[in-house]
N, C-alpha and C positions, 0 to 999 in steps of 0.2 A: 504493500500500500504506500502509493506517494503521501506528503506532507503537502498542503496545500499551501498557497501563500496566506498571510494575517489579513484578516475579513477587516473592511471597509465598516467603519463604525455606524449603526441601525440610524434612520433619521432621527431629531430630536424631535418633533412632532408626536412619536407616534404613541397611542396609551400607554400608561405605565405596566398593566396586564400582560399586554401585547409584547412589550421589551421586553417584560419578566422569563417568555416563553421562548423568543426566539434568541434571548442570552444562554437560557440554558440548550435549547438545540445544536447553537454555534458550538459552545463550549463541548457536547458530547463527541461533535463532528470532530474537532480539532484536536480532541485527546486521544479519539481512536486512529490518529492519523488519517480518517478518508478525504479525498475530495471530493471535487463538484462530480468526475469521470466515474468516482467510485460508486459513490451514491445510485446515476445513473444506471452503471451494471447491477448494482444489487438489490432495486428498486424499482417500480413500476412509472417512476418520475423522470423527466428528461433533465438534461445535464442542467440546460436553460430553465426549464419549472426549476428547478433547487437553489439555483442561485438567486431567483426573484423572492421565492419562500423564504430564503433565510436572508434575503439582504433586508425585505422589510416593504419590499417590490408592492408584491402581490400576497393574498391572505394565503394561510398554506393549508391545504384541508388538513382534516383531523387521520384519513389513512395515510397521507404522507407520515405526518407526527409517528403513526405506531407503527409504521414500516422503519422510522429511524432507530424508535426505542427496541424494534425486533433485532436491527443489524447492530446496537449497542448492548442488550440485554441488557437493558435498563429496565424501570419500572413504569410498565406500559398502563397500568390504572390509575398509577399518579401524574402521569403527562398526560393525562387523556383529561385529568380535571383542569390541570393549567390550561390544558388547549380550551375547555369550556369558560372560565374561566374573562381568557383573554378574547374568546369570541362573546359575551356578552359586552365586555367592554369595549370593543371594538364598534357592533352595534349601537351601543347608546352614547356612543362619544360626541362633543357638539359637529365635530365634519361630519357626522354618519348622516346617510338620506334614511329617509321612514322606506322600509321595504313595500313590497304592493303585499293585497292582501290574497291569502294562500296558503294552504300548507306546505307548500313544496319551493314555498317563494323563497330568493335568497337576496339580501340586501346588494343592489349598484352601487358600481366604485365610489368608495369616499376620496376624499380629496389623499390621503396618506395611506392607504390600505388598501386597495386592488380585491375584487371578487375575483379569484381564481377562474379561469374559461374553460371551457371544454376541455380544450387540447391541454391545460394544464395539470385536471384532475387526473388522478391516478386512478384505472383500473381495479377494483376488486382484485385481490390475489384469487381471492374463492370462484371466481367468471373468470381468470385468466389464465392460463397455469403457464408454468415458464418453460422458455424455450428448448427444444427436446436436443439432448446432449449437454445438457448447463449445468456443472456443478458447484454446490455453495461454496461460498470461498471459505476457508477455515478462518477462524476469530482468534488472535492470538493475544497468549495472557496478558502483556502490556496495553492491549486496546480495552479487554476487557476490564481490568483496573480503572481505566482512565473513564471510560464511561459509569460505572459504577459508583466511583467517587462524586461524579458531578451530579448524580443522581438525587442526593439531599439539598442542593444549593438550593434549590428554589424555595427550600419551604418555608425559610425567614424572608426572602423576597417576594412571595404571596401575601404573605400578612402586611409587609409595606404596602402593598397594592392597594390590599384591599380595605386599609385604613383611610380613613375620612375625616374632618376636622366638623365632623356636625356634631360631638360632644368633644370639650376642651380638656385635658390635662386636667386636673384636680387633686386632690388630696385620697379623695375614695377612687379613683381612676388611674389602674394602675395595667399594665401589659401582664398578660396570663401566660405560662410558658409553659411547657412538658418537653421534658428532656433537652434539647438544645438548639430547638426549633420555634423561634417567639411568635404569639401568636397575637392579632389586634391588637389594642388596647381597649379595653369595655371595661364598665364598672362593673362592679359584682353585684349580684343579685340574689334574692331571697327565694326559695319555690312558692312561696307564699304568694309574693308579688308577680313573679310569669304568673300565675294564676288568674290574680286577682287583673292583671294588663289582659290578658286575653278576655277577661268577660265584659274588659270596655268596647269592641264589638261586636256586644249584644247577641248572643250565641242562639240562634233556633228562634229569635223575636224577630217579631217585623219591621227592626232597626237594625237587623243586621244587618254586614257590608254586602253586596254582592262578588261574587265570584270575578275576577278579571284581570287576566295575566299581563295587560297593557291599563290598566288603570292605578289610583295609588289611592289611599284615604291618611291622612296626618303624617305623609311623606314618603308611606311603604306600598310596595306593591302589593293589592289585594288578592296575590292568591297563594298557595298553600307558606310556599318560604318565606316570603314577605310577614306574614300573619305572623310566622313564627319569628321572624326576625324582631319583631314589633314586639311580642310578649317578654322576647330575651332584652330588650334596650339594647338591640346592634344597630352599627350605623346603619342611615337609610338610604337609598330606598330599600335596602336591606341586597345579601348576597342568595344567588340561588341554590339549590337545594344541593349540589353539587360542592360550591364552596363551601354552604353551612356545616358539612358533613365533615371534610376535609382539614378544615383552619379553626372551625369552633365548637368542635363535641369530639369524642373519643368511644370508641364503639362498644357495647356493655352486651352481653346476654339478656334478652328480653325476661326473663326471670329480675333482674333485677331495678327492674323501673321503676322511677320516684317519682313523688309528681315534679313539672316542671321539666321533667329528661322528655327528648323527639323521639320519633320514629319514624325513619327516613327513608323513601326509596328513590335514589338521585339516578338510578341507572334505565337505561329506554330515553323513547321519545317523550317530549311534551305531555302527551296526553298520560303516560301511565306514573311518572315520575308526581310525589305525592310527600306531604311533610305533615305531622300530626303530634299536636303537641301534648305529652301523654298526663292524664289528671286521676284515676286512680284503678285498681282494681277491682271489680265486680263482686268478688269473692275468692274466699280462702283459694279454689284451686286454680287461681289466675289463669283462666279460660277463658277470660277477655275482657278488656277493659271501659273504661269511659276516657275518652278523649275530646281535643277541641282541635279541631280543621277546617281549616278554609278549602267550601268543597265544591266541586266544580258542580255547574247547573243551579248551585243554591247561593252557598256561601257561607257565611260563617254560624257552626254548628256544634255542637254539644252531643256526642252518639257512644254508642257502644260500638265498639271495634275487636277481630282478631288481626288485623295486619301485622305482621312482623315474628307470628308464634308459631308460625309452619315453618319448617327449614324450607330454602330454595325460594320461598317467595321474593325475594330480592331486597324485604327492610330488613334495614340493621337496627336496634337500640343503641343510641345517642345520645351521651351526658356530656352538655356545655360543661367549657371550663371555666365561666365563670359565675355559675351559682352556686350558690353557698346554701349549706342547709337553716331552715329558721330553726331563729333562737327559741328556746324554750323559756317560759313564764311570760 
């Protein structure tokens, strides 16, 4: 594998998200020594697509991303939240244009970010199989180190991200951290209080918010992660279900849910991807719970729930890092 020359610094324009992702993509490329040439043989992308993707060109799809994280055997479900991540931010940035309306619609070039074109997107590996007589190039341990290592940088550079100065520094406002990876800064909070913020939009009453993934009510987006983001005091319009998971809770065994812990499924499209903010059990054999969600069709509501107590269904149980349990007396 050749050594490529030193990449051309990302424009300053473009979101902080955005950087976040394609610093860390640069960086994998450049430690496993590939280049532009390499990528293209080991990849469903053209030499030209890779260079636009990582200079900052053109947006880079999400199978480019895990076809890089495959040829670095890095960690393909945590590049896949950064690429979600910096694709929402990218979307709501002030250059972004409103997409048309659609499910399959995809937002026109912003002024700093390129919509990837036809000829740029890559191929399905699964629709394509690769060329007959091709074999893998072997991964040699020094590339394998070097992508490996890079593989944790992002995750105090997410939390830069995805900090916002809608609540200031304080006394009670302090950065929540686990292990060596800092996370926002949020104030802490009581289970009491998520509680008691979720029932200020009016749960199953005819004051409730409605449902709506482009709308917002007191600054947050009204639907599932927003809701929840608004119970916890995260900044707003709040992160999606994807980040909330990732940067602001730690994944617990549904056996052990308090109130005020999520239950999260960020993985899928739009439509099955679901966030519920859990309030208590049912009974002794926690056979399913009462919770509060922002639910699609209605809105905000008060139900008894099993999401998340089957294996395989795709929730995980989710404890923010920063509530704290209420005080007694």
């Amino acid at each position: 594998m050749s050594r490529s020359r030193r990449p051309a610094p990302l424009p300053g324009d473009l979101p902080e998200a955005v950087r976040i992702l394609l610093t860390e993509l640069r960086g994998m490329k450049e430690a496993a020594g590939h280049d532009l040439r390499t990528l293209a043989r080991e990849t469903h992308g053209s030499r030209s697509s890779w260079g636009r993707w990582l200079s900052g060109e053109t947006w880079i799809p999400v199978d480019a991303v895990m076809a890089l994280a495959a040829l670095c055997d890095a960690d393909a479900r945590r590049l896949r939240v950064l690429w979600e991540v910096a694709d929402e931010a990218r979307r709501s940035s002030p250059a972004a244009v409103t997409p048309p309306d659609g499910p399959a619609a995809e937002p026109p070039p912003t002024r700093t970010m390129e919509s990837p074109s036809a000829a740029d997107t890559p191929p399905s590996p699964a629709t394509e199989p690769a060329p007959a007589g091709r074999r893998p190039r072997p991964m040699f341990f020094g590339a394998l180190i070097g992508c490996t290592l890079l593989a944790g940088t992002a995750g105090v550079a997410l939390g830069a991200a995805l900090q916002t100065a809608s609540e200031p520094e304080s006394a009670t406002t302090r950065p929540v951290t686990s292990g060596a990876a800092a996370r926002p800064p949020v104030k802490a909070i009581s289970r009491r209080t998520v509680l008691a913020r979720a029932r200020t939009w009016h749960p199953g009453g005819p004051e409730r918010v409605p449902y709506d993934q482009s709308a917002s009510h007191q600054g947050y987006r009204t639907d599932g992660s927003g809701y929840a983001s608004m119970a916890l005091g995260l900044p707003k319009p709040g992160p999606n279900s994807a980040a909330l998971e990732s940067s602001y809770c730690r994944h617990i065994p549904s056996s052990q849910l308090r109130p005020g812990d999520l239950v999260i499924k960020s993985s899928g499209d739009a439509g099955v991807r679901e966030v519920m903010i859990f309030d208590r059990w049912t009974s002794r054999d926690r056979a399913a719970y009462w919770a509060y969600q922002q639910r699609r069709g209605y809105g905000t509501d008060h139900l008894v729930l099993r999401a998340g107590l089957a294996s395989g269904s795709g929730h995980h149980g989710c404890r923010p890092y920063h509530v704290r349990e209420d005080q007694v007396g």
